[in-house]
C-alpha positions as CSV (number, residue, x, y, z in Angstrom):
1,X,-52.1,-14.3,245.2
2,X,-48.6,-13.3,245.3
3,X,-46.9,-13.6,249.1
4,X,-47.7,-10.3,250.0
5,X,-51.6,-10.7,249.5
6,X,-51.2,-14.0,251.2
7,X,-49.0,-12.5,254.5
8,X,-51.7,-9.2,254.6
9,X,-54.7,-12.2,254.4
10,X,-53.1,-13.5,257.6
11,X,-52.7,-10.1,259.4
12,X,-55.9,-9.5,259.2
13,X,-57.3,-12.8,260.3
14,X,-59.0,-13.6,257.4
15,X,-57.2,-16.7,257.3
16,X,-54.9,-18.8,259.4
17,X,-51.6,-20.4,258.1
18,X,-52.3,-23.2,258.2
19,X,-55.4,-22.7,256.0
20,X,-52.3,-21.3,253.8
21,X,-50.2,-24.3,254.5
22,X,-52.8,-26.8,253.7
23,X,-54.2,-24.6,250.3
24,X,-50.2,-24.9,249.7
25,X,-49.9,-28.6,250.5
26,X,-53.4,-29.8,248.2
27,X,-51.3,-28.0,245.5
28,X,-48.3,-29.4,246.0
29,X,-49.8,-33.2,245.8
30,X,-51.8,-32.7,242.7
31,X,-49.3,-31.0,240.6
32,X,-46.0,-32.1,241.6
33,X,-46.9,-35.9,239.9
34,X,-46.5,-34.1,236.6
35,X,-43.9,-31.4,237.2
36,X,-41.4,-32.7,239.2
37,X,-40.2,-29.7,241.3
38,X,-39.8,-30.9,245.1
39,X,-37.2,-33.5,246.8
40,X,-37.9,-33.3,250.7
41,X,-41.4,-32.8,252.2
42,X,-42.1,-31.9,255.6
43,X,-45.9,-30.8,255.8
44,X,-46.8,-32.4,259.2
45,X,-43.5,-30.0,260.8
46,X,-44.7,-27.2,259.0
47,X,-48.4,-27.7,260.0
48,X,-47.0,-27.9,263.6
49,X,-45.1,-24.5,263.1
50,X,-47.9,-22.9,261.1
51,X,-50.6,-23.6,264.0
52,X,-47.7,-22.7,266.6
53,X,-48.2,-19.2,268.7
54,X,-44.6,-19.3,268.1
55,X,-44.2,-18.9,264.6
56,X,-42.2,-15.4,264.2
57,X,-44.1,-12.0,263.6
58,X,-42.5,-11.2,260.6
59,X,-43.3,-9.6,257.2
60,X,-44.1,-13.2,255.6
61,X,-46.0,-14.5,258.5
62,X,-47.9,-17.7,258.0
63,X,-46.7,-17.6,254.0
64,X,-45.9,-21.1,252.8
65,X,-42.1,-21.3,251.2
66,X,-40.0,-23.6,250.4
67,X,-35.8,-24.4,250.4
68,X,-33.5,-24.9,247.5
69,X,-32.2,-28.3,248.0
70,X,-28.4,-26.8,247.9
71,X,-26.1,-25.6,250.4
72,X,-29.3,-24.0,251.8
73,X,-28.6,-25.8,255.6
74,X,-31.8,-26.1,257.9
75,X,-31.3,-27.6,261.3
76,X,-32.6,-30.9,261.7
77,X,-33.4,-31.3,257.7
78,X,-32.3,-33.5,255.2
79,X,-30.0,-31.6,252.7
80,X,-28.8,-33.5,249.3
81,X,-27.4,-30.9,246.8
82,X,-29.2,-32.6,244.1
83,X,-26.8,-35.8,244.5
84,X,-28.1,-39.6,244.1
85,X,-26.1,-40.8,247.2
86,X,-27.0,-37.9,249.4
87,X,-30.5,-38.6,248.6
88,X,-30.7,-42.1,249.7
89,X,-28.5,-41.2,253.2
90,X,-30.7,-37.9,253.8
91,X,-27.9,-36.3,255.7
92,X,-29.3,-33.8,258.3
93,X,-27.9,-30.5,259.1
94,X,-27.0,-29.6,262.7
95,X,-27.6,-25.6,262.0
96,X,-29.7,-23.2,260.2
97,X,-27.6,-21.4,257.3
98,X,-27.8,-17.3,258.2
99,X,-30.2,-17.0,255.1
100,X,-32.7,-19.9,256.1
101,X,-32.8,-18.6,259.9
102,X,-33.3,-15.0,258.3
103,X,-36.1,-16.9,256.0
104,X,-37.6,-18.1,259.1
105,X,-37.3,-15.0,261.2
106,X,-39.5,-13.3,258.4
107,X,-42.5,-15.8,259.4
108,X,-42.2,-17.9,256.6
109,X,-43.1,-21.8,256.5
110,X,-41.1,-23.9,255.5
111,X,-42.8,-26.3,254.1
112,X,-40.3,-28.4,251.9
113,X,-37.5,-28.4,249.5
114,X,-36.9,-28.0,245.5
115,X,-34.9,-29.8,243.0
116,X,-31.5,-29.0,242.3
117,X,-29.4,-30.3,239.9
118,X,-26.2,-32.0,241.4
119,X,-24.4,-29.3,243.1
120,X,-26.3,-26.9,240.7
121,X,-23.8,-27.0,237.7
122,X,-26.0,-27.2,234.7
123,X,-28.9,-24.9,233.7
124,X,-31.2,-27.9,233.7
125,X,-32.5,-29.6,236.7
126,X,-32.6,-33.4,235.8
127,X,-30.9,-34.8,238.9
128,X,-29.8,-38.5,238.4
129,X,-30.9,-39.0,242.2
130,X,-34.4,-37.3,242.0
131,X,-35.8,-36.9,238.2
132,X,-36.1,-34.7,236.1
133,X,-38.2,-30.9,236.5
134,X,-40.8,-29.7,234.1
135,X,-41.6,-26.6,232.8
136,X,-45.6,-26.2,233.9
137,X,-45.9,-24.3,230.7
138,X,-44.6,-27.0,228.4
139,X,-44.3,-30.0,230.2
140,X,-41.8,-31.7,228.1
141,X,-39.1,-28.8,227.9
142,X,-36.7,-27.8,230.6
143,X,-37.8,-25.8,233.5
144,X,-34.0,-24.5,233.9
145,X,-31.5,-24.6,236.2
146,X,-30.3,-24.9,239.0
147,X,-33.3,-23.3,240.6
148,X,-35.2,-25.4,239.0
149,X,-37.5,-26.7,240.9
150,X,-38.1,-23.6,242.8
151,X,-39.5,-21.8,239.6
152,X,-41.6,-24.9,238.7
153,X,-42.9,-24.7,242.0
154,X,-43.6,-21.1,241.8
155,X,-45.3,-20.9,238.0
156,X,-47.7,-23.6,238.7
157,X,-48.8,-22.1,241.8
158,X,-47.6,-24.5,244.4
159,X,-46.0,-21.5,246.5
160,X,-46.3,-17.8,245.9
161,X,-41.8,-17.9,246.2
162,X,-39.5,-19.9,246.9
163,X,-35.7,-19.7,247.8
164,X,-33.2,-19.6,244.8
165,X,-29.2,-19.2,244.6
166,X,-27.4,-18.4,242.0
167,X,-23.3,-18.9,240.8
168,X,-23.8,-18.3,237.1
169,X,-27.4,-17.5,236.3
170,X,-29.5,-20.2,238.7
171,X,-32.2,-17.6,239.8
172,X,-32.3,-16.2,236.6
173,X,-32.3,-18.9,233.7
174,X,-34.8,-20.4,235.9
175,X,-37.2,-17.4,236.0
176,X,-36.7,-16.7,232.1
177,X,-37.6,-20.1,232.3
178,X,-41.1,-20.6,234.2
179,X,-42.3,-16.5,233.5
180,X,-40.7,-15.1,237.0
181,X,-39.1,-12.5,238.4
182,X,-35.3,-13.3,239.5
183,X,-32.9,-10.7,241.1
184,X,-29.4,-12.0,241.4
185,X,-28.3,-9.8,244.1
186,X,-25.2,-8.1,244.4
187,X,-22.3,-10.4,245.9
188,X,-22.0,-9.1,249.7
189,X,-26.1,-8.2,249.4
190,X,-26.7,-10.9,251.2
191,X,-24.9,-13.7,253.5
192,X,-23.8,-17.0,253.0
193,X,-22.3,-17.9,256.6
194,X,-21.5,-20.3,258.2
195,X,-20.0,-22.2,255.6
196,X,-19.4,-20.4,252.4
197,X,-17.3,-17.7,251.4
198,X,-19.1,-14.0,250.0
199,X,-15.9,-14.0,247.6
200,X,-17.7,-16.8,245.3
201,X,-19.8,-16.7,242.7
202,X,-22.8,-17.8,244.3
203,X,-25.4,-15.6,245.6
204,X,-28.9,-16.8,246.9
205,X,-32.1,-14.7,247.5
206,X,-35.5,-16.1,245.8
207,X,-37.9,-16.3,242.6
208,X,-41.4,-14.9,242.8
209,X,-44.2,-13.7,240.3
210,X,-44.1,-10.1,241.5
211,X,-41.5,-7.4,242.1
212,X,-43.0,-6.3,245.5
213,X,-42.9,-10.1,246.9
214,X,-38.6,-9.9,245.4
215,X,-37.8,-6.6,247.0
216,X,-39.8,-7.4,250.6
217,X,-38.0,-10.6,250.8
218,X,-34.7,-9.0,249.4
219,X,-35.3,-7.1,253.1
220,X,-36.0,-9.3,254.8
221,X,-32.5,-11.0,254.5
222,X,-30.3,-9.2,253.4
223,X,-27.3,-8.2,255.5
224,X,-23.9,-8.8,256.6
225,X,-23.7,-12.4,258.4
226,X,-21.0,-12.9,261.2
227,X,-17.2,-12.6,259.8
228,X,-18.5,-11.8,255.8
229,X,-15.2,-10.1,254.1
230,X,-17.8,-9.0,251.2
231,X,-20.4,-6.4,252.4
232,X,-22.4,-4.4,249.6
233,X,-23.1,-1.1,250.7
234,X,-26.5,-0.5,252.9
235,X,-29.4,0.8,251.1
236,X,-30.9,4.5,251.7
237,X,-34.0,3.0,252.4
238,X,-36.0,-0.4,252.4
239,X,-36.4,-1.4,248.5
240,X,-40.0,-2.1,249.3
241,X,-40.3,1.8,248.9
242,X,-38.2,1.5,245.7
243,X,-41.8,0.3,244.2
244,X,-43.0,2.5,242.2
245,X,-40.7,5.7,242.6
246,X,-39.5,7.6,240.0
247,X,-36.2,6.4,238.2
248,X,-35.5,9.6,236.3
249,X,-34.5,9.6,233.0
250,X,-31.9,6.9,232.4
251,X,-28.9,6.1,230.5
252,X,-29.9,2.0,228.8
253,X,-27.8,0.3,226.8
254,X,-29.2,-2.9,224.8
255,X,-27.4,-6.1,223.6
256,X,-29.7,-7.9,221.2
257,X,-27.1,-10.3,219.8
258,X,-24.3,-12.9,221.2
259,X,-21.1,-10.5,221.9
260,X,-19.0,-12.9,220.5
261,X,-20.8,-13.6,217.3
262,X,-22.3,-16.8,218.2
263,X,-26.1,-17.1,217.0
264,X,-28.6,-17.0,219.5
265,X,-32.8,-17.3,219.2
266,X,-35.0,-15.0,217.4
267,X,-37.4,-14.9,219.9
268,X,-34.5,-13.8,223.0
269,X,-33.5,-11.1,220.3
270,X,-37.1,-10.0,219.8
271,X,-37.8,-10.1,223.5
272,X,-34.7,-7.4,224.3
273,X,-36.8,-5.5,221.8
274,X,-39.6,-5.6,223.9
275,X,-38.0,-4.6,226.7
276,X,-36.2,-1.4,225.0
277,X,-39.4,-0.1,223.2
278,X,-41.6,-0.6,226.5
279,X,-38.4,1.3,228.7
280,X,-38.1,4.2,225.7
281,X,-42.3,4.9,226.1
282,X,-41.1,5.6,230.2
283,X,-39.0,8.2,229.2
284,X,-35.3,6.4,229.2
285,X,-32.8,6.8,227.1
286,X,-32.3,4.0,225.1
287,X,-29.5,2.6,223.0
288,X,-27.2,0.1,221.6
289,X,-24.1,-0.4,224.0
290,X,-22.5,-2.9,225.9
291,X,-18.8,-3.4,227.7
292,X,-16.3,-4.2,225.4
293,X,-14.9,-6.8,227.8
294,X,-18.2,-9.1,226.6
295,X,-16.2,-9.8,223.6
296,X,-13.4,-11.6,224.7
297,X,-13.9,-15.0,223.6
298,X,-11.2,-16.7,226.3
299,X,-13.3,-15.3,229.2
300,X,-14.8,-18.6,229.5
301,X,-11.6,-20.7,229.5
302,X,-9.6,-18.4,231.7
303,X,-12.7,-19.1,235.0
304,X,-13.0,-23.0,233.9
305,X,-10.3,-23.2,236.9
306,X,-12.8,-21.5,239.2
307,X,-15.5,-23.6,238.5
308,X,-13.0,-26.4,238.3
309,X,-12.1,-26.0,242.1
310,X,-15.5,-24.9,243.3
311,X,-17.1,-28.3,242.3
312,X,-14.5,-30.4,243.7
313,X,-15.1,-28.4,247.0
314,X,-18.7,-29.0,246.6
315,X,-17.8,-32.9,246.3
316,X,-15.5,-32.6,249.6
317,X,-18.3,-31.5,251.1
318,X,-20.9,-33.7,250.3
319,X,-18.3,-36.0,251.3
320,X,-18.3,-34.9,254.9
321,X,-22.1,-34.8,255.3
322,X,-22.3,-38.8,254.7
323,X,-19.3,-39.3,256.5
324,X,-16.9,-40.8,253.4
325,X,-15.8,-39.1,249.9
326,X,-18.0,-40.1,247.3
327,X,-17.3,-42.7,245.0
328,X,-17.1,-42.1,241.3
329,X,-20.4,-44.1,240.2
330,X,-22.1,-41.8,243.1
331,X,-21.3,-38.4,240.8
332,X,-22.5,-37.5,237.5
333,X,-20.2,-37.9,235.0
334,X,-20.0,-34.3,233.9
335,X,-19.4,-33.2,237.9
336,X,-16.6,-36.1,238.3
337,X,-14.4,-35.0,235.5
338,X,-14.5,-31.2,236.4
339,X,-13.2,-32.4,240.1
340,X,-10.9,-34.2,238.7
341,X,-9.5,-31.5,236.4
342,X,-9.1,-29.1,239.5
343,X,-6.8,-31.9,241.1
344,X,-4.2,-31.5,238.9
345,X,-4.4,-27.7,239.3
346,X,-1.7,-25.8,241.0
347,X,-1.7,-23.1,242.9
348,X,-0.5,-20.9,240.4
349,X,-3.6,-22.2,238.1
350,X,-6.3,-21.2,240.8
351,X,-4.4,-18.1,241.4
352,X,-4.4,-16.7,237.9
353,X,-8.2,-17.6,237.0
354,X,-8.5,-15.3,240.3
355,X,-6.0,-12.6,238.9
356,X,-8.4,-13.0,235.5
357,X,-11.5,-12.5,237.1
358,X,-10.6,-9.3,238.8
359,X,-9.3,-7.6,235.9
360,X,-12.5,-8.7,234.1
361,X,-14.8,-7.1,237.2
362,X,-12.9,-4.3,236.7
363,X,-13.5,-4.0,232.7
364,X,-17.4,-4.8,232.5
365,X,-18.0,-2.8,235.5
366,X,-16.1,0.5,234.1
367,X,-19.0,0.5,231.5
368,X,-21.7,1.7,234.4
369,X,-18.7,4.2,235.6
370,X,-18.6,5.6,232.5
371,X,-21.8,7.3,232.4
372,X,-24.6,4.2,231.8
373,X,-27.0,3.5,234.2
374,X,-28.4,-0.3,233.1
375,X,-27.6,-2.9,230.5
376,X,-30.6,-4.7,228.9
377,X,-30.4,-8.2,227.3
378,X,-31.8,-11.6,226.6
379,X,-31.7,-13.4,230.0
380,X,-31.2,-16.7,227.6
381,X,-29.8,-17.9,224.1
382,X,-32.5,-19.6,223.3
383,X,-36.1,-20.5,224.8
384,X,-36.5,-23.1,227.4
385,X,-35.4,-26.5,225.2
386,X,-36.1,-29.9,225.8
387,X,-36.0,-32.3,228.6
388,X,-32.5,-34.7,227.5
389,X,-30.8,-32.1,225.8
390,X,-28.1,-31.4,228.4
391,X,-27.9,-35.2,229.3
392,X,-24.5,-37.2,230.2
393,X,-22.7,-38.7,226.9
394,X,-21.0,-41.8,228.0
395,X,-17.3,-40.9,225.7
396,X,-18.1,-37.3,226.2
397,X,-18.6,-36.0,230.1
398,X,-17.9,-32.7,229.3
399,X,-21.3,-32.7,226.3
400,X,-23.5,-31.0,229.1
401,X,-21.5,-27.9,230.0
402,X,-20.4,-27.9,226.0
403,X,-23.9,-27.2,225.3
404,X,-25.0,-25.0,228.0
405,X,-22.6,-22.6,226.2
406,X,-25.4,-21.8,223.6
407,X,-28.3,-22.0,226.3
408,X,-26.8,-19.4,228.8
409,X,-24.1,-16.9,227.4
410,X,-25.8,-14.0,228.9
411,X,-25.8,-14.7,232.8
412,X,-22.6,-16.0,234.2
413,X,-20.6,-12.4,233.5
414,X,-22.5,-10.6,236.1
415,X,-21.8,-13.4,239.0
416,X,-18.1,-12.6,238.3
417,X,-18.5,-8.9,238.4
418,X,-20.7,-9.0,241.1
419,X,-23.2,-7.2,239.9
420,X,-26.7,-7.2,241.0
421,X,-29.2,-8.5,237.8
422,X,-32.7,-9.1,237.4
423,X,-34.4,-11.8,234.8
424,X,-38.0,-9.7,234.0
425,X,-40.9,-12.1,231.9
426,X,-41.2,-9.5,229.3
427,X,-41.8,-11.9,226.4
428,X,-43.5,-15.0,225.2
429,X,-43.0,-17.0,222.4
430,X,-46.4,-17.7,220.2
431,X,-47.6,-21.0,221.7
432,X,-47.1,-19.4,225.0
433,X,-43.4,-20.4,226.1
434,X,-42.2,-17.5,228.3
435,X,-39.0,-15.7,227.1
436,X,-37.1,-13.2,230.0
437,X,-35.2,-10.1,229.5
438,X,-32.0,-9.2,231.8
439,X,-31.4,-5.8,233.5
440,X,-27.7,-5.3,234.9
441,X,-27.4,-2.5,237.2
442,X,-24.0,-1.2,238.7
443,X,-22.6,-2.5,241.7
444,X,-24.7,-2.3,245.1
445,X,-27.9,-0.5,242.9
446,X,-30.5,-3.2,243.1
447,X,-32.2,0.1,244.5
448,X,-32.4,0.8,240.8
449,X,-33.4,-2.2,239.6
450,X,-36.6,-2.4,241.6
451,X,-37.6,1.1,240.6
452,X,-37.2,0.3,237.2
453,X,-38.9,-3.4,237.4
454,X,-42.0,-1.8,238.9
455,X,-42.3,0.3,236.2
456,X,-42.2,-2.5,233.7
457,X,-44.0,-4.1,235.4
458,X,-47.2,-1.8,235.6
459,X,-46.5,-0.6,232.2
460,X,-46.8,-4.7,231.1
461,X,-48.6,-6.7,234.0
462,X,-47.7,-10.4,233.4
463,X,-48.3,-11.4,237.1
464,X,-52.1,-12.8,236.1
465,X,-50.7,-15.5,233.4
466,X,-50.6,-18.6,234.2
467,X,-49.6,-22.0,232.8
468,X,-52.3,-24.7,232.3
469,X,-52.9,-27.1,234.9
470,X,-51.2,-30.3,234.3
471,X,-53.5,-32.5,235.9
């Protein structure tokens, strides 16, 4: 049952939560041995808020869920952000992030958190400090990143959804991943106060096995926080009512291929097919087009500043939640050397990647203002690959984020322009591996998006498959 059956079984008494809580828990403790997705367990609080009369009358009540283990504050709660040191010294926080109090305000339990890898940099969740996660439907192949252990958690049936962020693709290389639905909400959708800026690439909101669970949680969050500079606009109305209405006929352009020539995975080509063919039977529009500005190949460099400066912020503050900076044996190798590039950056440095990045907004989103309505492509570049592969190479640090290059080409443009994108488990490889498609919509339209994904998904139901069980 998806979170919406389980919240409606609670409303009308046929069960308590913490009959949910303890269904979740007996999951948790026979599947996690093999997969690998949680770091931080807290079943005896959740029991005690699950049984309380307390526990908010919201639209999730008595739903078991659990927290990303980054940035993802929760009062009380050991946070780590995937690193080894922050792991052993199990820092807690002193207040609830806007999003987690908004997570609890909706009546979910929080029962937990999911593996991250370290500060959420790679598309692979192997965390030196907690092990690596599986993908439930092959057990030795990666289950993505950084939301790793969140879409593990979800495929195998542990929870029906669990909380994801994402700065470059981390909701949705995860859900491509594991077979799941993963919006990457527009930047502004929803807030990341107290502690983190709306102007970064990180946005954080969930991955779940249906559409309705994505766009009821999507309300229940989303929002300005206190003193957010980036606020998408409102919605005309909830986007639970955005299930099933009629789109119209749109205007879809496809990208099957790498826009830069690289070679990508038969399969993620195939899949996009998939996806165009099933959206041309609906009545769209469907063709070959894509912005131009995908083709640049020094995109990539001209942000490696951003990404630079953002980890060696991440590391500051890690830093501050144990009380010292961290040491370099306590940060993976390919994390260290990225900090250590954005120390000898100048002002002028930072300041231009943030000059680039706005004329790049501006470029992929004038493709929606000029008359299309979506973008369809592989969420991936290839399907999900082997535990190891992005692994630290003592003489080479940078190895990991080299080869994620191949893996994820598709995702990061859309966390800088800002636009909302939703990973869709339209495929599958023939032993079984799940392959995802990408819809972009413009700015502020995840309205669209859900419309759209409800229609995909009714016209191709994938919410009944299921990985087998590991144990």
């Amino acid at each position: 049952m998806d979170a919406t059956d389980q919240a409606e079984l609670v409303r009308s008494g046929e069960v308590t939560p913490v009959e949910l809580l303890d269904a979740a828990v007996e999951r948790i403790e026979r599947l996690d041995p093999a997969i690998g997705a949680l770091t931080f367990r807290w079943f005896d609080e959740a029991r005690d808020l699950a049984a309380s009369p307390d526990l908010p009358d919201g639209p999730f009540r008595g739903v078991p869920f659990l927290l990303k283990d980054l940035h993802a504050h929760c009062a009380g709660r050991p946070l780590s952000n995937g690193n080894a040191a922050l792991a052993e010294a199990a820092p807690r926080s002193k207040v609830d992030t806007t999003i987690v109090a908004r997570f609890a305000a909706a009546g979910l339990v929080i029962a937990g958190r999911t593996k991250s890898c370290e500060l959420g940099s790679l598309p692979t969740t192997e965390p030196v400090g907690w092990g690596p996660t599986a993908n439930p439907w092959d057990l030795g192949r990666i289950a993505g990143g950084s939301s790793g252990g969140a879409a593990a958690a979800v495929a195998s049936g542990m929870v029906p959804v669990a909380h994801a962020s994402d700065g470059g693709g981390s909701i949705r290389i995860p859900a491509s991943c594991n077979g799941l639905v993963g919006l990457k909400p527009s930047q502004g959708r929803i807030s990341l106060a107290p502690f983190r800026d709306e102007t970064a690439l990180g946005v954080e909101l969930c991955v779940s096995r249906t559409v309705r669970d994505t766009a009821a949680l999507l309300d229940a969050v989303r929002g300005p926080g206190v003193g957010d500079t980036v606020i998408a606009p409102a919605p005309d109305r909830p986007y639970v009512e955005e299930l099933g209405a009629d789109p119209g006929s749109l205007r879809v352009g496809f990208l099957d291929h790498h826009p830069q020539g690289a070679a990508i995975d038969a399969e993620c080509t195939a899949a996009v097919g998939v996806a165009a063919r099933l959206l041309e039977g609906l009545g769209h529009r469907v063709e070959a087009g894509h912005p131009e500005a995908l083709e640049d190949p020094t995109v990539t460099g001209q942000f490696l500043a951003l990404w630079a400066v953002g980890m060696a912020m991440g590391l500051k503050g890690c830093g501050e939640m144990i009380g010292r900076e961290l040491t370099e044996d306590e940060v993976e190798p390919v994390n260290w050397v990225q900090a250590e590039y954005a120390k000898g950056l100048s002002g002028v440095d930072l300041a231009t990647a943030t000059a680039a990045g706005v004329l790049f907004r501006r470029a992929v989103q004038s493709w929606w203002a000029d008359g299309w309505d979506l973008l369809v492509t592989p969420t991936l570049g290839e399907v999900p690959v082997p535990l190891g592969t992005f692994a630290n190479v003592a003489d080479n640090p940078m190895h990991p984020i080299a080869r994620a290059g191949a893996f994820v080409p598709f995702t990061p443009a859309y966390n800088m322009s800002g636009q909302p994108a939703i990973n869709l488990p339209l495929h599958r490889t023939e032993s079984g591996l799940p392959v995802g498609v990408q819809i972009v919509a413009a700015y502020g339209r995840e309205d669209l998006l859900i419309r759209v994904a409800s229609q995909l998904e009714a016209a191709a139901p994938w919410a009944d498959l299921h990985p087998a069980d590991p144990t």
